[in-house]
N, C-alpha and C positions, 0 to 999 in steps of 0.2 A: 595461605587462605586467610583472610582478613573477616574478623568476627564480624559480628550481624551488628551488633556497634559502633565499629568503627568505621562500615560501609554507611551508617545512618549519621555519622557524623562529616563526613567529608563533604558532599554534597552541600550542606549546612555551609559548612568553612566556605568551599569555596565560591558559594554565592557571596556570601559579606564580604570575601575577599576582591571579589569584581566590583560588586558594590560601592568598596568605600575608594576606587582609583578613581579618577576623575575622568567625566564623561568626556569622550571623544570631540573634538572641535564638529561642528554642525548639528549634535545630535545632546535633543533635552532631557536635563536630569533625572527626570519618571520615566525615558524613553530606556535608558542603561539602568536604571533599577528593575524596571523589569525584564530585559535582558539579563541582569544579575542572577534574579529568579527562574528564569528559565533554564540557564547554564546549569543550575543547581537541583532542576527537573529533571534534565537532561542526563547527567550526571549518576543522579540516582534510578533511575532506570537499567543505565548500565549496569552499577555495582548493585541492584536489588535487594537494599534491605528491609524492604515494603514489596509487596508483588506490585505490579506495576500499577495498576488502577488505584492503588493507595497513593503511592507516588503522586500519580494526575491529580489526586483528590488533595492533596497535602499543597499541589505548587496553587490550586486555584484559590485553594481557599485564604493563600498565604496573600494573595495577590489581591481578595476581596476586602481581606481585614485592613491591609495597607494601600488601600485603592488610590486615598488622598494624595498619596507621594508616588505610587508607581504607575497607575493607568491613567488619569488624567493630569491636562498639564495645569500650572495653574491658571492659565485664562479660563480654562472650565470651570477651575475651582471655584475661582470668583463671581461666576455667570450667575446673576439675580434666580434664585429659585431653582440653581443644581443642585438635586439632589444626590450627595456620593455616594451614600450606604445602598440607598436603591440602585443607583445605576453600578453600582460595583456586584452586588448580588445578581443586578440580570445578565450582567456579563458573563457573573462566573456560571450560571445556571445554562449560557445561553447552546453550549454543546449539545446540550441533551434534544435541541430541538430542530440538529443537525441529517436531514434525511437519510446521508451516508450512513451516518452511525448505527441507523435502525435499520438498514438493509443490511451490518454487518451482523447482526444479533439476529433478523430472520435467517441467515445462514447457519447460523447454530440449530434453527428450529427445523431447516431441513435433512440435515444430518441425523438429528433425534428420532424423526420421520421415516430415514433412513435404516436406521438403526432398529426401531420398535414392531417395523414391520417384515425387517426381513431384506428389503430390495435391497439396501447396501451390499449385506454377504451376499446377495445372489450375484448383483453386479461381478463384485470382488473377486468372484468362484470363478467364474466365468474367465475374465481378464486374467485371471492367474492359469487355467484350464490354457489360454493361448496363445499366451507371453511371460508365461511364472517360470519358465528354466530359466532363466538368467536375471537378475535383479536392472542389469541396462536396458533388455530391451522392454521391463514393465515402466522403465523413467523414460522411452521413447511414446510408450502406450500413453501415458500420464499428459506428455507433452502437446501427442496429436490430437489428444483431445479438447484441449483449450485452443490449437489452431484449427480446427472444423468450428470452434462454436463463435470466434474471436472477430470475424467480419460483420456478423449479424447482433453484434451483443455490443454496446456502447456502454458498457460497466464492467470493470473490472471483477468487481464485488458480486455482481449478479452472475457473471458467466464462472468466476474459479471459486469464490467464497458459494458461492448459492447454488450454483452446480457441480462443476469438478469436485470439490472437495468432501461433500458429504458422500461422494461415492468412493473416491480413496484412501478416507481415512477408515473402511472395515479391509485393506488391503493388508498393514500390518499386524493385527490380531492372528492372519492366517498364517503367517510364518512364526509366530511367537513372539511378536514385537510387540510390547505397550504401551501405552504412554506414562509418560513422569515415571517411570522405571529407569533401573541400568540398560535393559533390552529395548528403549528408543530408540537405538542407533544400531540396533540389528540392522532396520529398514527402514523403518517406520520416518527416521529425518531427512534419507534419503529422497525418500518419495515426496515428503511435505515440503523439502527446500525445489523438488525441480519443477513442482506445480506452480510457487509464488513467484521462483525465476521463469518459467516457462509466460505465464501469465504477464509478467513484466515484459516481455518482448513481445509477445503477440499485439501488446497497449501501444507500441511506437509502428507495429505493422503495417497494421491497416489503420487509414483515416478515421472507421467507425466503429472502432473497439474499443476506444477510451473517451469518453465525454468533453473533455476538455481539446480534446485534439480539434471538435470545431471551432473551441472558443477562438485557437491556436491559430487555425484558417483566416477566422475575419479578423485575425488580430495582424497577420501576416498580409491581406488584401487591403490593409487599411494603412501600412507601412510603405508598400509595392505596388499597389495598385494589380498586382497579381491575384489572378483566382486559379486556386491550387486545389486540380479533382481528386478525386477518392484513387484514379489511377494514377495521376504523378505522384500523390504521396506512397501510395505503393513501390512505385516505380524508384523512387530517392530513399525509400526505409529498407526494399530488400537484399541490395550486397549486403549490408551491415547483419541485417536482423536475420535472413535465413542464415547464414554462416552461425549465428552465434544459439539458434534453434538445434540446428544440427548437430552442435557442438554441446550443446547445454547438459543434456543426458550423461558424457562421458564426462566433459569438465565435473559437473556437482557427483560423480563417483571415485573422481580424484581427489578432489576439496574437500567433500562431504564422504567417506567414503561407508558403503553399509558394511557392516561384519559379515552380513552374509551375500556371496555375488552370484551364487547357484544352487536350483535347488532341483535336482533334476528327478525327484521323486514328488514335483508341488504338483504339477499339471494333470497324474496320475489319479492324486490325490482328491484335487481340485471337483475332477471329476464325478467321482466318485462321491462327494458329496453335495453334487447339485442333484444324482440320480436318488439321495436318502432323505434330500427336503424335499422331493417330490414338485408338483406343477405350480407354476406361478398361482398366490390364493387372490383372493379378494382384494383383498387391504394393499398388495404391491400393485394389482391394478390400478385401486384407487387412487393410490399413490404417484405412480407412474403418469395420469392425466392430469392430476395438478402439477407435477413438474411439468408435463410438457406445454400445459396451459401459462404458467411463468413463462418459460422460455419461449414461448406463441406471443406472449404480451412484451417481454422485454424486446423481441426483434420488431413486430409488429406495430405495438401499442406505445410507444416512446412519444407520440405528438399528444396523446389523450389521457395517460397513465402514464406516472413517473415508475419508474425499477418499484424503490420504497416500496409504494402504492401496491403495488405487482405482487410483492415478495408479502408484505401484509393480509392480503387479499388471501394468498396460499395459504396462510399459514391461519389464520381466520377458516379460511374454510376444510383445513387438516384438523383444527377444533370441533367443528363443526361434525365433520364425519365421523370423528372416533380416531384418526389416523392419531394424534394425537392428544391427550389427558391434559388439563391444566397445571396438574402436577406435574405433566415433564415439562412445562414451560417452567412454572418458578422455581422448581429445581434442578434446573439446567445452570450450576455456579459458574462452568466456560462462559454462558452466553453474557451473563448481567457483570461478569470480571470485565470480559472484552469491553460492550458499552461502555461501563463508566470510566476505562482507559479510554476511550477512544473519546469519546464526550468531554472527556477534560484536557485530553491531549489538544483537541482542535478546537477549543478552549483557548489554550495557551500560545499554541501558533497565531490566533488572531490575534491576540495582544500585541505580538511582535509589529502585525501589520498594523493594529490602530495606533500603537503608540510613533510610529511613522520610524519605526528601528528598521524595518523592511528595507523602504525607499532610502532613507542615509548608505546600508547597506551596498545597497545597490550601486549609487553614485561613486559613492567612495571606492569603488572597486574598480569602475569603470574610469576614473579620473586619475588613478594612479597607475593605469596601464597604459594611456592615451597616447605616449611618448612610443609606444612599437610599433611597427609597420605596420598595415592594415590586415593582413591576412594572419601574423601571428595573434593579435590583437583581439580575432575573431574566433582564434582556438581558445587564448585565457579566457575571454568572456562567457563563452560554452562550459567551457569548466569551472567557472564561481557557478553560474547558474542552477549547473548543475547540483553542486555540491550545496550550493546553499538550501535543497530542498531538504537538508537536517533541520531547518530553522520551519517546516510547514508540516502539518499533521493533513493535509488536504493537496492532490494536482491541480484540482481546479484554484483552491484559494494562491497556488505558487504561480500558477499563469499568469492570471488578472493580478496581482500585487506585481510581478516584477518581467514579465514579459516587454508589459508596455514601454518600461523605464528603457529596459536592454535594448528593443529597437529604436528607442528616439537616440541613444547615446552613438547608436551603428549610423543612423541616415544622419550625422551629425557631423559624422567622419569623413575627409576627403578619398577617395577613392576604396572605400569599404565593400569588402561584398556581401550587401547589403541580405542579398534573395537566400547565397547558401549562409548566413549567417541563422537569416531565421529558421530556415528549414530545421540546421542540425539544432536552434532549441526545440522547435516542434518537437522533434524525434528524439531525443531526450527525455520525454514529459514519461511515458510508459515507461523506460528501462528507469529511471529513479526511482521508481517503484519498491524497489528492494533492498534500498538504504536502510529503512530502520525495521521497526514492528509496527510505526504509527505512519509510515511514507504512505500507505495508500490501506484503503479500508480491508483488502485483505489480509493486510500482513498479522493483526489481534488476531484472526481467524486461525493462522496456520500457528501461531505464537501460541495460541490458546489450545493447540491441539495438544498440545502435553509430549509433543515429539521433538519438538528444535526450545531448548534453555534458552533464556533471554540472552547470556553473553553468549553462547553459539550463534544467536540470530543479529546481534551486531555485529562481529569478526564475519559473519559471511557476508552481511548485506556492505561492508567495507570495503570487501574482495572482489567481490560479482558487481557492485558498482563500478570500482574500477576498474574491470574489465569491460565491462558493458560501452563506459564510456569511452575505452583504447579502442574497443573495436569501430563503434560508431567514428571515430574522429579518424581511425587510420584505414575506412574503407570507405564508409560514405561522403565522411568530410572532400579529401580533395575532389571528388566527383561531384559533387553539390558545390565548392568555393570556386571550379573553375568554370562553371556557369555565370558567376555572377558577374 
């Protein structure tokens, strides 16, 4: 085990080590400097000698002081009346005013909501009363629940972070599991890792479970001239994605496995003390109508009220009623850890894309593959694409920065297939999901739950990636390539 030292010196090194090789042919000096710094962000999130929102905090600020040489180029520099220091500070500032990031931190505030009045445990009692004998079939319970809420909820964040999860994380307290303990891995990681994989698949399902997935649409009808309905994307996402649903629960008890896989005195139990807390009170009432007033607005109210908006709104008026104290807002240390990770992480991602290291990216990967047939051609590119959403703290910002590129480099190519090419990135954009802790806005959430350690939730999100991606390309792929 490598002391808290010398995991805060590596990262260090090996940014200045990338730093001082000489930038790549097509790609500008500030563009690989700060790719140099991001490697070195990246890096140290893995090896955690900072919790990780320090980390974030440490790569932006490093990026802000050295703005002149790593985020702008110098025609900028030069430009009559640019100013660096301010435009380097609004930069680094500018996460915080990211709306994903504050619908991840209202998800803390649901949980707490959760938590101070009771409905969690009652939820929790319940679901364990009539699926607590076996730890698989509460990771089946967990699963089905993000696929009931997953066609009407166009956020990830809003249906697993803002719903599922403030109800399942009072699940492991009742078997003895707690968080940042030795007894997180009773249960409590199990459950937490098959909500954010489970959620990841449901994101590639259905057309209107992930946000981006429309961007994905007119980005695909504007390639194709194809318009592609909520049923063929169903129809082209489900061999891949129900097989790997169905599968999800037993795989993450093999991968992830809980120490405890039966408890056939829980449901007994379970019971027994939903009959000793006696009748739903007040405050779970109230509570109960603000969530499903969220959930009325996120399905509903998506043209007039953003999620944010939604999820704000709740939690404003959980203040309001008493459901919640001001004190459990600013001393809620999960919820303001996760933000300023998340805020400076997609932070960081955007500099890759402004300093135009994205697009090089992109090119450069696509131009050195161009010499394979067309159909292999079309599986590499799926897989940089994929992969390369390490380099994006945001889906939507991974679409729009490298989607566009991917299809002009496919309709470029003589006899490309062109349709299943796009498809399988569409259906990608959800299962990436579960790459890092920063891939998509739930992932701080479950990260923050004190149940899955940051190197456990890299090694999984490496594993369930690439599986996610074997499956998609060795079920749906040829079924979508031989369309084209």
């Amino acid at each position: 085990m490598l002391s808290r030292h010398t995991r805060a010196w590596i990262p260090l090194a090996a940014a200045a080590f990338v730093a001082v090789l000489p930038a790549p042919m097509g790609l500008h000096s500030h563009a690989w400097y700060f790719a140099a710094i991001f490697a070195g962000v990246v890096l140290g999130l893995i090896l955690e000698p900072f919790p990780p929102a320090a980390v974030g905090l440490i790569g932006i600020t490093a990026v802000a002081v050295l703005g002149r040489w790593v985020l702008f180029s110098a025609t900028e520099v030069a430009t009559p009346g640019f100013d660096v220091a301010s435009r380097s500070i609004e930069w680094a500032l500018s996460g915080f005013a990211n709306s994903t990031v504050w619908l991840s931190f209202a998800a803390f505030m649901f949980a707490a909501g959760y938590q101070r009045t009771g409905l969690g445990r009652r939820i929790a009692l319940m679901l364990v009363r009539a699926l607590g004998g076996r730890t698989l079939t509460l990771g089946y319970a967990v699963m089905l629940a993000d696929v009931v809420l997953a066609p009407f909820t166009p956020s990830n964040t809003a249906r697993s972070a803002g719903t599922v999860y403030p109800i399942i994380r009072n699940l492991p307290p009742l078997y003895d599991s707690h968080p940042n303990t030795p007894s997180a891995r009773r249960i409590g990681g199990y459950i937490m890792w098959t909500a954010l994989a489970a959620t990841s698949v449901t994101s590639s399902l259905f057309l209107t479970a992930l946000a981006p997935n429309l961007l994905a649409v007119e980005f695909i009808r504007k390639a194709t001239s194809l318009e592609i309905t909520w049923l063929q994307w169903f129809l082209a996402a489900a061999p891949s994605s129900l097989v790997l649903l169905l599968a999800l629960p037993v795989l993450v008890h093999r991968l992830f496995p809980p120490e405890i896989t039966e408890g056939e005195q829980a449901p007994g139990w379970a019971a027994r003390e939903l009959e000793a807390i006696g009748p739903v009170s007040g405050q779970e009432m109230l509570l109960s109508a603000l969530v499903l007033l969220a959930i009325g607005l996120w399905i509903l109210g998506g043209r007039h009220v953003s999620p944010t908006t939604t999820a704000l709104l709740v939690v404003s008026l959980m203040l309001i009623s008493g459901v919640l104290s001001f004190d459990d807002v600013i001393s809620n240390h999960e919820a303001w850890k996760a933000l300023v990770m998340l805020a400076t992480l997609v932070t960081m991602a955007d500099g890759l894309n402004r300093t135009g290291f994205v697009r090089w990216f992109a090119e450069a990967a696509a131009g050195h593959m161009s010499i394979l047939p067309p159909v292999p051609l079309a599986v590499m590119l799926v897989i940089i694409y994929f992969f390369a959403h390490y380099l994006f703290a945001s889906i939507t910002a991974h679409v729009t920065a490298m989607m566009p590129i991917m299809l002009s480099v496919g309709a470029a190519i003589p006899d490309f297939p062109l349709y299943g090419f796009a498809m399988l990135l569409a259906l990608s954009h959800g299962l990436m999901g579960v790459l890092t802790p920063y891939a998509t806005t739930s992932g701080p959430v479950y990260l923050g739950s004190g149940y899955i350690t940051s190197s456990e939730f890299w090694r999984l999100g490496a594993v369930f990636g690439a599986i996610f991606l074997i499956v998609l390309l060795a079920i749906s792929g040829p079924l979508l390539l031989a369309r084209s």
